[in-house]
C-alpha positions as CSV (number, residue, x, y, z in Angstrom):
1,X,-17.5,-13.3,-2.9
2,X,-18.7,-9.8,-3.7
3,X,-15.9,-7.3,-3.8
4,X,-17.1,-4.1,-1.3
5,X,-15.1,-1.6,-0.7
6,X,-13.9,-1.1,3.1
7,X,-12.9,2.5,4.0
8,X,-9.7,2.6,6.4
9,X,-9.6,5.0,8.6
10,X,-5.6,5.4,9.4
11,X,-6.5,8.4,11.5
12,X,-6.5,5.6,14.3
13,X,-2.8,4.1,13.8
14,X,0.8,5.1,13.2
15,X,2.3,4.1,9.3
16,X,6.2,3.7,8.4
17,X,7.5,2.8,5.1
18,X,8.9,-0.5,6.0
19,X,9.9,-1.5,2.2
20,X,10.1,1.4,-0.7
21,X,7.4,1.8,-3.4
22,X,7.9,-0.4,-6.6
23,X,5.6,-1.1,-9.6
24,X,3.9,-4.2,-9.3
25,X,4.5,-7.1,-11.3
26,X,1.3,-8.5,-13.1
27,X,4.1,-11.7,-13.9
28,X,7.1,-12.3,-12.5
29,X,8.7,-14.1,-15.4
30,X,7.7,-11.9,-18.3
31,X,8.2,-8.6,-16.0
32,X,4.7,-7.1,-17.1
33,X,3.9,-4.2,-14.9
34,X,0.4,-3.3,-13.4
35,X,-1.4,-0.4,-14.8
36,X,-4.3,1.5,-13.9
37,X,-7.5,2.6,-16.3
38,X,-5.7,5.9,-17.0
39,X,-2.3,3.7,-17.9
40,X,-0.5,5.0,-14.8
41,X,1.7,2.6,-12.9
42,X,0.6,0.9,-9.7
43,X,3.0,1.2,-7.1
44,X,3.3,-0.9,-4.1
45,X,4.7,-0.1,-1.1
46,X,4.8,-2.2,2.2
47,X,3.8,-0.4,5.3
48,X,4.3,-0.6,9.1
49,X,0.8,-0.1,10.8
50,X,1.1,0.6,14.3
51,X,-2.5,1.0,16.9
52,X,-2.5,3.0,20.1
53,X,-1.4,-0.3,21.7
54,X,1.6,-0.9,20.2
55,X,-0.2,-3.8,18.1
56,X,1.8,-4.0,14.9
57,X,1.0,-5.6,11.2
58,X,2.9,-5.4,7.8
59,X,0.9,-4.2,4.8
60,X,1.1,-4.2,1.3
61,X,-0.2,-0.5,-0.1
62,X,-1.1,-0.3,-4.3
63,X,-0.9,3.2,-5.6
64,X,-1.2,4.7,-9.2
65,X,2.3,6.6,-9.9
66,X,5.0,6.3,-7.7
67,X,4.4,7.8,-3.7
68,X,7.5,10.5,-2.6
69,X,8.1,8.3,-0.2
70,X,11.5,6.0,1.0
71,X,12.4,3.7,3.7
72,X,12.1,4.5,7.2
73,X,9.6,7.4,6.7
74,X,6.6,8.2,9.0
75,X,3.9,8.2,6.7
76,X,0.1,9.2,5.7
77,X,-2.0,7.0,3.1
78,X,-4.8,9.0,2.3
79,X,-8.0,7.4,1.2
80,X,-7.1,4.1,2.0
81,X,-9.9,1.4,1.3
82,X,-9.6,-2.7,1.7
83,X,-10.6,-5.3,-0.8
84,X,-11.2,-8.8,0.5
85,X,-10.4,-11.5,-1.8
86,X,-10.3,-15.2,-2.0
87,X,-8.3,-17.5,-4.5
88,X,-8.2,-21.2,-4.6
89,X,-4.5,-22.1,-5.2
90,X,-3.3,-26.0,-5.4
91,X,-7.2,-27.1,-3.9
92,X,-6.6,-24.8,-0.7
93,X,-8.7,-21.4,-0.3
94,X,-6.8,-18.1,0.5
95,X,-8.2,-15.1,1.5
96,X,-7.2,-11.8,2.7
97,X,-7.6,-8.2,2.2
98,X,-5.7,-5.8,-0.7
99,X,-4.9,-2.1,0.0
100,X,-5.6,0.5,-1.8
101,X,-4.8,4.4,-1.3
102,X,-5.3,7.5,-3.2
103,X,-1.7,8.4,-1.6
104,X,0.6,8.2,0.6
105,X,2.8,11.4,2.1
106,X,5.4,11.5,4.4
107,X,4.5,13.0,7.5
108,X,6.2,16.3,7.1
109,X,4.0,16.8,3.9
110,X,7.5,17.1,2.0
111,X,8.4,14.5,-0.7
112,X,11.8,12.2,0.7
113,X,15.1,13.5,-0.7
114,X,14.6,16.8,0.5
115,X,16.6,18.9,2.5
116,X,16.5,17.5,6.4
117,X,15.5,19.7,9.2
């Protein structure tokens, strides 16, 4: 399977931080951590996608370095593009698609922590 790069347009549907960025694990039992080409830690943070029809899906978003974001934000991943991938695991083929953003930002365009309005 060739590996193309699908541009998202999130323009088109609601986001909510529905789990809090972490780094991702590379392997669970050692504890190695994901890194980018610059060395920057890949963040993953599970998102709430919501269309115009109230149609609703969970998805895991990979960032390099750690999104101000925390749980129950609205939120905006910016250049957000879709990998599809396939994997045979125990004889059986999987296959989905892996996010990817430049960034996400909460709605209000200030960092989670902050001062509420």
């Amino acid at each position: 399977m060739r590996n193309i790069p699908i541009p998202v347009d999130a323009h088109r549907l609601r986001f909510s931080c529905a789990k809090a960025p972490r780094p991702r694990l590379l392997d669970y039992e050692s504890g190695k951590i994901k890194v980018d080409k610059q060395g920057n830690t890949i963040y993953e943070t599970v998102l709430l996608a919501e269309d115009e029809f109230g149609r609703m899906e969970l998805v895991k978003v990979g960032t390099s370095g750690e999104p101000p974001i925390t749980q129950g934000q609205d939120v905006i991943p910016t250049g957000m593009i879709g990998y599809p991938w396939e994997q045979m695991r125990n004889g059986e083929l999987r296959w989905g698609i892996s996010y990817k953003a430049a960034s996400i930002v909460p709605v209000s365009g200030k960092p989670a922590g902050g001062e509420r309005d």
